[in-house]
N, C-alpha and C positions, 0 to 999 in steps of 0.2 A: 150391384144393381144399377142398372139405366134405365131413365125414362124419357124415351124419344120418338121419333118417328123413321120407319124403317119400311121399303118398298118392298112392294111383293114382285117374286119372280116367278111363281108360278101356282096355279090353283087347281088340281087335277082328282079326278072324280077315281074311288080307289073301286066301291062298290055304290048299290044303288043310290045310299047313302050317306057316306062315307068320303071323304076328301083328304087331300095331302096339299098341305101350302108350303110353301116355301118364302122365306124372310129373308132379305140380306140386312147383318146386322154385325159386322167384326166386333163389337164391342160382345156382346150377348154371348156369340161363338167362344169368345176368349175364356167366359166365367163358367158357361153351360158345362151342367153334370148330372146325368143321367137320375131320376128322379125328380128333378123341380121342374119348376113351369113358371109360364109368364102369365101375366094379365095383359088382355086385347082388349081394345077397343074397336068395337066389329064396325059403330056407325061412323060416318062422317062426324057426325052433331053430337047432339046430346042424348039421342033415340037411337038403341034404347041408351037410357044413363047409365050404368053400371057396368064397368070392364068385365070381361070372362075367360075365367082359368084355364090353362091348356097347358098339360104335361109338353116336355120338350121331346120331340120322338129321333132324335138325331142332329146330326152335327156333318159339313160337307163344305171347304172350303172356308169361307164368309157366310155363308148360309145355315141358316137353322129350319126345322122341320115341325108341322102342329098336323097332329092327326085329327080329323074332326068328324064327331057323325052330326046329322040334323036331327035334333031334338027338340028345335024350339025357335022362337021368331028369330032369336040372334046367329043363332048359327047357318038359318034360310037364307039371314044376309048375308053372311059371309061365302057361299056357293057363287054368290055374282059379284065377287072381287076379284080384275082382273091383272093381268103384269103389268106393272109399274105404276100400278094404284100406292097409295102410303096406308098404311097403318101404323098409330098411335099404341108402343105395346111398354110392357115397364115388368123388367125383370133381368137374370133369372131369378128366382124365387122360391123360397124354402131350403128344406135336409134333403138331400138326396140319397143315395144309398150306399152304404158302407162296400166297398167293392170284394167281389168273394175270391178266398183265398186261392192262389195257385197251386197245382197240382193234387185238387180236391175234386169230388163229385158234387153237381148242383145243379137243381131244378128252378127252370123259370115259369112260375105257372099265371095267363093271363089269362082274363074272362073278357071278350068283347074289344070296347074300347080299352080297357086297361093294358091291353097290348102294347100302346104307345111308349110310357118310361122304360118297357121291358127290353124294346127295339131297340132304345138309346143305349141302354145297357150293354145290350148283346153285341154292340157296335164298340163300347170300349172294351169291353175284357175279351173281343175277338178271340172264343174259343171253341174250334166247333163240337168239341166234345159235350158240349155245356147242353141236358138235358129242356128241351125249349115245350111246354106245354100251351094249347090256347084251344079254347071253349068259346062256339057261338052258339046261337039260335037254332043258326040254318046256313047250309051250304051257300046260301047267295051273301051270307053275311063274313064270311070267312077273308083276314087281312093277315099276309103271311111278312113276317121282314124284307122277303126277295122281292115283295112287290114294291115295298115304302123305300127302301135303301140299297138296296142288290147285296141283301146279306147272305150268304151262303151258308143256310144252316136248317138244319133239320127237324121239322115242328110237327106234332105229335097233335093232329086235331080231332076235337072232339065239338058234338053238335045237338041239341037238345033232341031237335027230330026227327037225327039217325041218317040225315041227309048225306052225310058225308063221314071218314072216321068213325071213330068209337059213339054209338050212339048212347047219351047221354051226358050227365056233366065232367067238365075237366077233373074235380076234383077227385072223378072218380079213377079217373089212368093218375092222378098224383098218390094213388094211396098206394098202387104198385109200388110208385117208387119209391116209398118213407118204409117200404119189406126189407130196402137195399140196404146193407149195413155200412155199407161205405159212403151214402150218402153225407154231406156237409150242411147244405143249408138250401133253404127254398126263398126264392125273391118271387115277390105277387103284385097281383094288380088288377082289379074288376071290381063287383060290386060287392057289398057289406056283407052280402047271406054268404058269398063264396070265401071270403079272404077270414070271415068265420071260421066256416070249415076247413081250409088252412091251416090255420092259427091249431083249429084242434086236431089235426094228422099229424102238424109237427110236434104237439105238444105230447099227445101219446106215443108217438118215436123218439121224442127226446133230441130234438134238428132245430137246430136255427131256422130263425124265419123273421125275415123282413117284409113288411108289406108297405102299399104304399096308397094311402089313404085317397078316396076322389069324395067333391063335396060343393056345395057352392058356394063361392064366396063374394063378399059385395068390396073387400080392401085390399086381401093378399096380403096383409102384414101385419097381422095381430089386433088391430085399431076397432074395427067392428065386433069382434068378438061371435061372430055367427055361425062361424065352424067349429065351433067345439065338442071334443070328443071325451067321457069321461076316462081318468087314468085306473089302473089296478096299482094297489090293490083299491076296492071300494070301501070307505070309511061310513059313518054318520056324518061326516063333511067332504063329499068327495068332491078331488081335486080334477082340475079338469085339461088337456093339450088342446091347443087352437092348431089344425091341422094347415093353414097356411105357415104358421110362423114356426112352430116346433116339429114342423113333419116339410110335405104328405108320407114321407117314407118314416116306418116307427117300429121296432121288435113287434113281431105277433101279441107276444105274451106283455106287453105294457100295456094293450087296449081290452077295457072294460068291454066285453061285447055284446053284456047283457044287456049293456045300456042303449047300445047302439038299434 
């Protein structure tokens, strides 16, 4: 883990809302793996106070990659940070994901922004055979690898409003694929209801499954205690994973997701 200050090299708008930064950071590049992230400091100052978590979306030279949508006053800032502004960032940070077996069949299913760890991913085990699934809203929200990194690989989209692809949720072109018996294992990444439903397609086909937790956090390393997710099985005293420091990436089937 580092915590320094590292320049930006570039800040580029992917969709309406949606951007691609780029860090130069050799130290970060060196550790970076595919599921963790860093914590940013978006202001100059102390405004806002609180750093904010960003999956690592790839890896390119000295440079590392933060996919971001705008969702809120810190990330509005971060749209007007330009090349060779610094950012204050400290990581990488967390589990990352267990890398899926060669010469296996596997599904990568993202919801949205959770796309981002998946990209990272699909950049190290370079295979293009590797089944790539991702679920937006809407055709104007749709962020493919080839756009973020020039991945050459073939993504299977799906869109709530029919706009584009399979209309309606990804989860639902995943269940095609949990019919294949030669399936191995499903890696994820979006939001709670979706990684949900996941968790239960691969559990009634009997398929691995990693997912990889999103959440906010105020420290990145266990010390605030505010991402916490309950474990399985659930007891009368249930135990609990802090998804910065024990994750964000975790089997499907360890997260309580009644709780969630």
């Amino acid at each position: 883990m580092f915590a320094h200050e590292t320049k930006i090299i570039s800040n580029i708008r992917i969709t309406s809302d949606t951007f691609l930064i780029a860090l130069r950071s050799p130290e970060i590049v060196s550790q970076a793996w595919p599921g963790q992230f860093v914590m940013l400091r978006v202001g100059a100052g102390i405004d806002p106070l609180l750093r904010r978590p960003f999956s690592i979306c790839g890896v390119k030279d000295d440079l590392f990659f933060i996919l971001y949508k705008v969702v809120g006053r810190g990330t509005a800032m971060m749209t007007g940070l330009k090349e060779n502004d610094a950012m204050s960032v400290i990581g990488p940070l967390g589990k990352g994901f267990d890398l899926p077996e060669k010469d296996c069949r596997h599904v990568f299913v993202a919801g949205g922004i959770g796309i981002a760890p998946l990209i990272f991913l699909a950049q190290v085990v370079k295979d293009k055979d590797i089944r790539f699934l991702a679920g937006f809203a809407s055709a104007s929200e749709i962020i493919t690898p080839d756009r973020v990194l020039d991945l050459d690989i073939n993504v299977s989209i799906a869109t709530d409003d029919g706009t584009q692809g399979h209309s309606g949720f990804v989860t639902e072109l995943m269940k095609t694929e949990t019919q294949e018996k030669s399936l191995k294992s499903v890696f994820a990444c979006g939001p709670m209801v979706m990684l949900k439903k996941v968790t239960d397609l691969t559990n009634e086909a009997g398929i691995e499954c990693q997912v990889s937790l999103e959440s906010e956090m105020a420290c990145g390393i266990g010390v605030c205690q505010g991402c916490a997710v309950r474990k399985l099985p659930a007891g009368k005293q249930p135990s609990y994973f802090h998804i910065c420091k024990d994750g964000p990436v975790f089997p499907g089937q360890a997260i309580d997701w009644g709780s969630v």
